[in-house]
C-alpha positions in Angstrom: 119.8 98.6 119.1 119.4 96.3 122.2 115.4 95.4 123.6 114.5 98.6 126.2 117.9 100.3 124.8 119.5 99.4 127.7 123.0 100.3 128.7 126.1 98.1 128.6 125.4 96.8 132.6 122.1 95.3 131.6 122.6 94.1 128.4 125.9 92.3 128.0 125.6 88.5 127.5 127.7 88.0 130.5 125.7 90.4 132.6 122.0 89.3 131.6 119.9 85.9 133.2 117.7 86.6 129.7 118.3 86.6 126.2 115.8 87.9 123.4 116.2 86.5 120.6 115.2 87.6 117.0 113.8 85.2 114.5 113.0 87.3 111.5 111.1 84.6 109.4 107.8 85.1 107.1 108.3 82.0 104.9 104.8 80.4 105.2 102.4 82.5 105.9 99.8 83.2 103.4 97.7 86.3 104.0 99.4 89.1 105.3 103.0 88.9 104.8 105.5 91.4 107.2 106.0 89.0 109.9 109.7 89.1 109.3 109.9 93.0 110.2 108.0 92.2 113.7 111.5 91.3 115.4 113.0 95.0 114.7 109.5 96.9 115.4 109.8 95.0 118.4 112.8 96.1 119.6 112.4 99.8 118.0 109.3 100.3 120.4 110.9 98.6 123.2 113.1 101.4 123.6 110.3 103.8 124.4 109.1 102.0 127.0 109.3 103.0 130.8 111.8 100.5 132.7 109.7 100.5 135.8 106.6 98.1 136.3 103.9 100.0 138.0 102.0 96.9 139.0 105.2 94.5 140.2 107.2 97.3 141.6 109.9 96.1 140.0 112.4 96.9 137.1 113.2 94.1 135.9 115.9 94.7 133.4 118.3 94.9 136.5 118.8 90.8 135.8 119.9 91.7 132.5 118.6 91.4 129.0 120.8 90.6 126.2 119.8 91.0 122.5 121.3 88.4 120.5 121.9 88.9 116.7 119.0 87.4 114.8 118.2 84.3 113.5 118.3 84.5 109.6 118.2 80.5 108.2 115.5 80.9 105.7 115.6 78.6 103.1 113.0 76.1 104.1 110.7 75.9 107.5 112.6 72.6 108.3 116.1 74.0 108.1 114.8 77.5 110.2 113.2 75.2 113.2 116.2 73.3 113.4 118.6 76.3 113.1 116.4 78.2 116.1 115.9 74.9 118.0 119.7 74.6 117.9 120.4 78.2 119.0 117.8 78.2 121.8 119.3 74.7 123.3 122.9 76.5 123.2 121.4 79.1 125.2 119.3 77.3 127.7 122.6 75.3 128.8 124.1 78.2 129.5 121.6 79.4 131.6 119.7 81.7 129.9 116.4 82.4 129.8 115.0 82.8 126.1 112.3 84.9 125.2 112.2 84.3 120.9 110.9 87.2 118.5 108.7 85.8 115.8 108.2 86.6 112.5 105.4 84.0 111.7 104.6 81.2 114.3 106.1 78.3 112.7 109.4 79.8 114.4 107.6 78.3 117.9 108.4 75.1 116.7 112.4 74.8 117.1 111.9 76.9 120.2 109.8 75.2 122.3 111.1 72.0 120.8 114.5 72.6 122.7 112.8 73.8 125.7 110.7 70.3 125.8 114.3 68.6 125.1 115.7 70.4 128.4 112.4 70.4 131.1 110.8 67.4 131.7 107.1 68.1 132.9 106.6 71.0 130.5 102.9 71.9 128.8 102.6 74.1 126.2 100.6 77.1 126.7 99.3 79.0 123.3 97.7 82.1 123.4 96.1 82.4 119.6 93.4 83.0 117.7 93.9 79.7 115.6 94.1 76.1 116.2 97.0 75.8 114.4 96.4 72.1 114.4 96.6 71.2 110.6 99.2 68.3 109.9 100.4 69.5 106.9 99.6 72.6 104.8 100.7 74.1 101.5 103.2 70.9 101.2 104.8 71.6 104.5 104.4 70.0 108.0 106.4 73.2 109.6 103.6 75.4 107.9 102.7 78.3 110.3 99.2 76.6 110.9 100.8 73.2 111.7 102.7 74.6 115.0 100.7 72.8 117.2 100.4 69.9 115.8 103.9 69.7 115.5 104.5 70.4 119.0 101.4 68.1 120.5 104.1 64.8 119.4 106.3 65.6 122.3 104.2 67.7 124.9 101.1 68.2 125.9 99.4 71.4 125.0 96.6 73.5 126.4 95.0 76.3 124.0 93.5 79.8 124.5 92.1 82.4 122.8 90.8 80.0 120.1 88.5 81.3 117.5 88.6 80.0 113.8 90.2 76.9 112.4 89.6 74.1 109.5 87.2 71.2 110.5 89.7 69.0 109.2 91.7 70.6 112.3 88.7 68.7 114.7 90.5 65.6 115.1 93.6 66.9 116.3 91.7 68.7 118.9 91.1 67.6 122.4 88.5 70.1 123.2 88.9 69.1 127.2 92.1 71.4 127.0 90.7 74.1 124.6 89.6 77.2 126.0 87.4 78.8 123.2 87.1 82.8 122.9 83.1 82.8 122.5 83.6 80.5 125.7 85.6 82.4 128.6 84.7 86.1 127.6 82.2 86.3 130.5 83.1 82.4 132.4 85.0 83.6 135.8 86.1 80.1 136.4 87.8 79.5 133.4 91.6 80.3 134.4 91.2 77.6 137.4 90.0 74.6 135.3 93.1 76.1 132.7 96.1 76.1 135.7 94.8 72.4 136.7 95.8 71.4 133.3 99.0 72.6 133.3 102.2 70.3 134.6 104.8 71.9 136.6 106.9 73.6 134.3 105.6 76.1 131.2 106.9 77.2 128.1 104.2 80.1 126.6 103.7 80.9 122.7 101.5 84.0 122.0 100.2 84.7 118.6 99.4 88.1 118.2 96.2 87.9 116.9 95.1 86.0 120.3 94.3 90.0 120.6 91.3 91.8 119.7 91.8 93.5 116.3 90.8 96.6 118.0 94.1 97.1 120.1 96.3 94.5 117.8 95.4 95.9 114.5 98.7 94.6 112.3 98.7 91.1 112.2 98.8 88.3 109.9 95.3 87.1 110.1 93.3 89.7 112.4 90.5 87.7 113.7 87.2 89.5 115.3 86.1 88.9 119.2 89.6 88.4 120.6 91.3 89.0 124.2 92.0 92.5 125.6 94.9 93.7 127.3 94.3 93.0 130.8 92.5 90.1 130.1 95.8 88.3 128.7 97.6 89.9 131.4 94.8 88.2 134.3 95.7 84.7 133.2 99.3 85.3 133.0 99.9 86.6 135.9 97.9 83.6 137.7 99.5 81.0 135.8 103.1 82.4 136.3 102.5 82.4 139.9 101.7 78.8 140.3 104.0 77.4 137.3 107.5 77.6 136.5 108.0 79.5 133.3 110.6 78.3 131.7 110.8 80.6 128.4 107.9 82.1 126.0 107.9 83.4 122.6 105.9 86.7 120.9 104.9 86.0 117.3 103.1 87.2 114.5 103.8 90.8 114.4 103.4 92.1 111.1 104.6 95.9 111.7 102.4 99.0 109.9 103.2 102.0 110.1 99.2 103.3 110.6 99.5 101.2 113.7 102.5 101.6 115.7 100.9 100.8 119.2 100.5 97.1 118.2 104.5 97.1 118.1 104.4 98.7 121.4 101.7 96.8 123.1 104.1 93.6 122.1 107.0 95.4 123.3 105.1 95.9 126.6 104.1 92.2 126.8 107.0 91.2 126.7 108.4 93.1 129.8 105.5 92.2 132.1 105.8 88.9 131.6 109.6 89.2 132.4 108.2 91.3 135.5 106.0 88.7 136.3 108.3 85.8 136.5 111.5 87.6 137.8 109.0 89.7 141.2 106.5 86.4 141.4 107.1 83.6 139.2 108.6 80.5 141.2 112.1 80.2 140.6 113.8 77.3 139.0 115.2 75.0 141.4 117.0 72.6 139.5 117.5 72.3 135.5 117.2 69.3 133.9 118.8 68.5 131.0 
């Protein structure tokens, strides 16, 4: 099974300018588990979905989209981040443009670790309902709520969505680049003071739960007084068309079967962002590696 169950023209490696790739790891989260099964709902409810994008007038599987075979290192966070960070730099050097399928959100790590290796004047942009700014938890530094403290050593990062976290969390915060749920439900400015924050190039991580519980009921850690639907999609949009977007990941799926419109909605997600940056995102000029 391929993502959109695409035919052989559109989803050969050699044929397609992106590559999803699975990372079916639940290793360190500690609530709901499941978050290893989000990868195949994905993909399952991917191929439901209508291949032509209403709003972009575009369909943008034509570039191609090539389902690699998952990711399956699981005997430690460490050795997982460095197996997908591995993975993800083979693939941007040739070209590709990775879009990784969490499990739990300590898979970010490796990922947007290669893509900070490859573009130089990247910020990382998290859409999430936690801070995920804890250095270390439950004995590990690659802890699912120690992402972005991991990834704030080598890029700047700007934070959405944000709506529960540890105190302790506070003074890894720079609250100048936080944008707080209870904050920008009803501020109309907001996205303008978030895009002159952002350097030229972007690599995206979306937790899940960044979502309202009401349309993302089967996550991890459902959180109350999240985004909606086209909220979400009004910032992306915005900030793909002034940014380069240079790869994004989808995390913290935890598939049940009472619920099988949150594996579509991430389905979805995923192929309007892809419509977004292949009809109006600006294209990348130059790679640097």
């Amino acid at each position: 099974m391929n993502y959109g169950d695409l035919p052989q023209e559109y989803s050969s490696f050699e044929n397609s300018k992106i590559v999803v790739l699975p990372i079916p790891y639940d290793g360190t989260s500690t609530w709901g588990k499941g978050a290893d099964k989000g990868p195949e709902a994905i993909i399952e409810a991917s191929t439901h979905m209508e291949l032509y994008d209403i709003e972009t007038d575009s369909e943008v599987y034509h570039n191609g989209i090539y389902t690699a075979p998952p990711i399956t290192e699981s005997s430690s966070p460490e050795k997982m981040t460095e197996a997908v960070k591995q993975k993800v730099n083979e693939l941007i050097k040739q070209d590709k443009f990775v879009v990784t399928l969490g499990g739990e959100h300590s898979i970010s790590i490796g990922c947007a670790q290669a893509h900070i290796e490859n573009y130089k004047n990247l910020t990382i942009l998290q859409f999430d309902a936690h801070s995920d700014l804890r250095d270390e938890y439950e004995g590990s530094k690659y802890n699912h709520a120690c992402v972005m403290a991991r990834l704030k050593e080598d890029a700047p990062i700007v934070q959405v969505g944000i709506r529960s976290m540890d105190s302790g969390e506070l003074e890894n915060m720079d609250k100048k680049r936080v944008f707080f749920a209870e904050n920008i439900w009803n501020d109309k400015m907001w996205i303008n003071r978030l895009l002159n924050l952002l350097a030229p190039n972007i690599y995206i991580t979306i937790d899940l739960d960044v979502f309202d519980p009401s349309i993302m009921p089967a996550t991890g850690t459902p959180e109350p007084g999240g985004m909606l639907w086209y909220e979400v999609l009004r910032v992306l949009k915005k900030v793909i068309r002034r940014k380069r977007l240079v790869g994004f990941d989808i995390v913290e799926l935890c598939p049940n079967p009472n619920h099988p419109s949150s594996d579509f909605l991430a389905a979805k997600l995923i192929y309007k962002i892809l419509s977004y940056k292949y009809t109006w995102g600006k294209k990348l000029k130059r790679k640097i590696y």
